[in-house]
N, C-alpha and C positions, 0 to 999 in steps of 0.2 A: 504494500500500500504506500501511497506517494506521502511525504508529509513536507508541510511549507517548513518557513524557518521560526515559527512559534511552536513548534511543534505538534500542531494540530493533526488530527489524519483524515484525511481528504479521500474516503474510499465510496463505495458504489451507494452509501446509505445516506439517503436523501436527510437535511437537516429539516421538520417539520416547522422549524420557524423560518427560512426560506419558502419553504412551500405556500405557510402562511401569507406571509409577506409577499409573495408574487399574486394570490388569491386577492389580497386587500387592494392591492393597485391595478389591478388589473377591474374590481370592480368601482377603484374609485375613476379610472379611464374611461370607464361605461357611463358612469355618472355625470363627468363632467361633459360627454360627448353629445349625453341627453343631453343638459342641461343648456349647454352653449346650441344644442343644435346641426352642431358641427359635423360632418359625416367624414368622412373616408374617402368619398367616391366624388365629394367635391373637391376636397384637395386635389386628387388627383384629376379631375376637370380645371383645376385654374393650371396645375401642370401641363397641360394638352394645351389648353388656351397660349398659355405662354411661348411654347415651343411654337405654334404654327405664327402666332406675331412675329418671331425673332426670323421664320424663315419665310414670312413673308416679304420682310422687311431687309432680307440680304439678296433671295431670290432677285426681286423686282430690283433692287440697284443695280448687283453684279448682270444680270439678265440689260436691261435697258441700257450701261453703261457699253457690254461688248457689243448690241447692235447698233450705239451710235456710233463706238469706233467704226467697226468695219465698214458702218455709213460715209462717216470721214476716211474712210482708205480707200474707198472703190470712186465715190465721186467726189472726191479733193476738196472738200469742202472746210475742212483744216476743225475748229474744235467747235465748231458750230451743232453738229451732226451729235458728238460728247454731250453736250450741254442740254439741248432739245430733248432727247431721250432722259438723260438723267432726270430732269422736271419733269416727263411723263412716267418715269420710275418710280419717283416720291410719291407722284399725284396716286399711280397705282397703289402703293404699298400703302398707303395711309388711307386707301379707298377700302384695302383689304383689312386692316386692322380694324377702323369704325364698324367693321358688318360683324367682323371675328368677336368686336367688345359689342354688339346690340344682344349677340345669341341666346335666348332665351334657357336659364336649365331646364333639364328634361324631369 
């Protein structure tokens, strides 16, 4: 049997006051979950929400930025082509965030 350095022995036989104690917090977790309302299933909803903002919001730049370059590469239009796109990349991603933050929970 393994023992720490207090001497304790740390073998296969569960401490009932752990057990306790994992029991009591685990029903004060339920309590507070009720109480606040709180779910599980919404956090992990504002995790989803957040992830599709961050890649709407990289998509639509990096996306609108490489087609105004290669706009300025094909007809020489120099940073004009950059620029126009990039404003229609913001306009997009912030078109996509507003509807991303309306969505109603289910």
């Amino acid at each position: 049997m393994a023992e720490d350095d207090s001497g304790q022995d740390f073998g296969k036989a569960e401490d009932p006051r752990l057990t306790s104690l994992d029991e009591r917090l685990r029903q004060a977790r339920d309590t507070e979950a009720a109480r606040s309302g709180v779910k599980k299933q919404d956090t992990d909803r504002g995790y989803s929400q957040g992830n599709r903002v961050i890649s709407a919001l990289i998509g639509s730049l990096v996306g609108s930025a490489l087609i105004g370059w290669l706009i300025d590469r094909w007809f020489g239009t120099a940073p004009w082509g950059l620029i126009v796109m990039l404003f229609l990349g913001i306009a997009v991603a912030f078109r996509q965030i507003i509807r991303i933050g309306g969505e109603r929970p289910e």
